[in-house]
C-alpha positions as semicolon CSV with decimal commas, in nm:
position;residue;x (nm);y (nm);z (nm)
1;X;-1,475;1,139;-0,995
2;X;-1,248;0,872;-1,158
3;X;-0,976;1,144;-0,986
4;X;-1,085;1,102;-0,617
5;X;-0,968;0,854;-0,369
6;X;-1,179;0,675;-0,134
7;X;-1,082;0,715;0,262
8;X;-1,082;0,328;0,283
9;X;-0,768;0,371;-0,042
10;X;-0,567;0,604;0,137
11;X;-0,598;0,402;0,480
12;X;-0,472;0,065;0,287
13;X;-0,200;0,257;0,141
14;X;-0,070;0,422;0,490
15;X;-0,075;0,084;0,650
16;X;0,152;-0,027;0,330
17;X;0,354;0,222;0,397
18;X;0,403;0,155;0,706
19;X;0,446;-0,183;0,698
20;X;0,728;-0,135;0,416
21;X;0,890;0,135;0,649
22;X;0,851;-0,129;0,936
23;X;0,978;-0,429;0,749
24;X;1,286;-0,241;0,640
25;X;1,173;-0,256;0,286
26;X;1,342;0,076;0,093
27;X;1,122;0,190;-0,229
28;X;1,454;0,100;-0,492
29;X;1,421;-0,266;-0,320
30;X;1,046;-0,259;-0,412
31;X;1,137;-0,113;-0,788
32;X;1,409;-0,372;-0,815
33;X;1,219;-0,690;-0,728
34;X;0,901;-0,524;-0,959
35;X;1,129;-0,405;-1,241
36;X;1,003;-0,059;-1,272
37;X;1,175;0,297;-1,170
38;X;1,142;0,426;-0,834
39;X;0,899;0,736;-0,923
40;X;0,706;0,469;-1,024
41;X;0,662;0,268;-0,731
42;X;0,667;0,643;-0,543
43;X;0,369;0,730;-0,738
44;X;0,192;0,365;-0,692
45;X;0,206;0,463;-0,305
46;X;0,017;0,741;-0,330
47;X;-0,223;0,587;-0,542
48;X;-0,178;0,680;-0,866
49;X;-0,222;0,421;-1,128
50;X;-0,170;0,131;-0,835
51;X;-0,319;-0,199;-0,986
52;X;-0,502;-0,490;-0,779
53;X;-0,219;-0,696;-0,919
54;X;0,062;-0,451;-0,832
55;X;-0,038;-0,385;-0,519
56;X;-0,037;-0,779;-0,423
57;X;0,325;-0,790;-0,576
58;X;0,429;-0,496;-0,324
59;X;0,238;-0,729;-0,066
60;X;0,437;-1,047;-0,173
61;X;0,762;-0,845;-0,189
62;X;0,699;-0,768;0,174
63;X;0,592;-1,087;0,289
64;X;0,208;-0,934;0,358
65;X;-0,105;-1,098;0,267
66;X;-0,323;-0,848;0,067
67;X;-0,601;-0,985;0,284
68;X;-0,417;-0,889;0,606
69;X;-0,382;-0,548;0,459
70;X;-0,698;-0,439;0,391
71;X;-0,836;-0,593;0,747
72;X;-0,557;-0,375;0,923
73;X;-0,677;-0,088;0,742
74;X;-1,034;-0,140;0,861
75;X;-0,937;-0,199;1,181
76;X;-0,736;0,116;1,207
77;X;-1,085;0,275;1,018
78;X;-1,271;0,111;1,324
79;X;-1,092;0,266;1,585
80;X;-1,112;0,601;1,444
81;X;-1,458;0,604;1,516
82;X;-1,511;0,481;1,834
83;X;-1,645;0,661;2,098
C-alpha cells in the first residue's frame, strides 16, 4: 500500500505539470533553483519520494500557491464526474 498513489496525487501532479509546461518553467530550471539533479525532480513529478515541503518549493519556483494547486486539481476531479 505505502506503493500506491491516490487519484487525488496524480491529479495535483498533472495540474503541476501543466502549469510548469504552461509557465515556461523547463525541469533543469526547477533542479537549478532546488539544487538537486534533474532525474530527481523527473522522478518528484511522478510522485516518487515528492515531499509536502518540496512540492511547495516547485510551487514557489513557479509562482503557484500550493493551495491553488490542490483546489485546481479538485476542480478538474469535479468536472470529471459530472453528469
Amino acid at each position: 500500500m505505502a506503493g500506491t498513489r491516490r487519484p487525488g496525487t496524480s491529479t495535483i501532479l498533472s495540474e503541476l505539470r501543466r502549469e510548469l509546461k504552461a509557465r515556461g518553467l523547463r525541469v533543469a530550471r526547477v533542479a537549478e533553483e532546488l539544487e538537486v539533479a534533474e532525474p530527481t525532480v523527473w522522478r518528484w513529478l511522478r510522485g516518487e519520494g515528492l515531499t509536502l515541503d518540496r512540492l511547495d518549493e516547485i510551487c514557489a519556483i513557479a509562482g503557484l500557491d500550493l493551495r491553488d494547486l490542490v483546489g485546481r486539481a479538485d476542480e478538474d476531479r469535479e468536472d470529471a464526474f459530472t453528469l
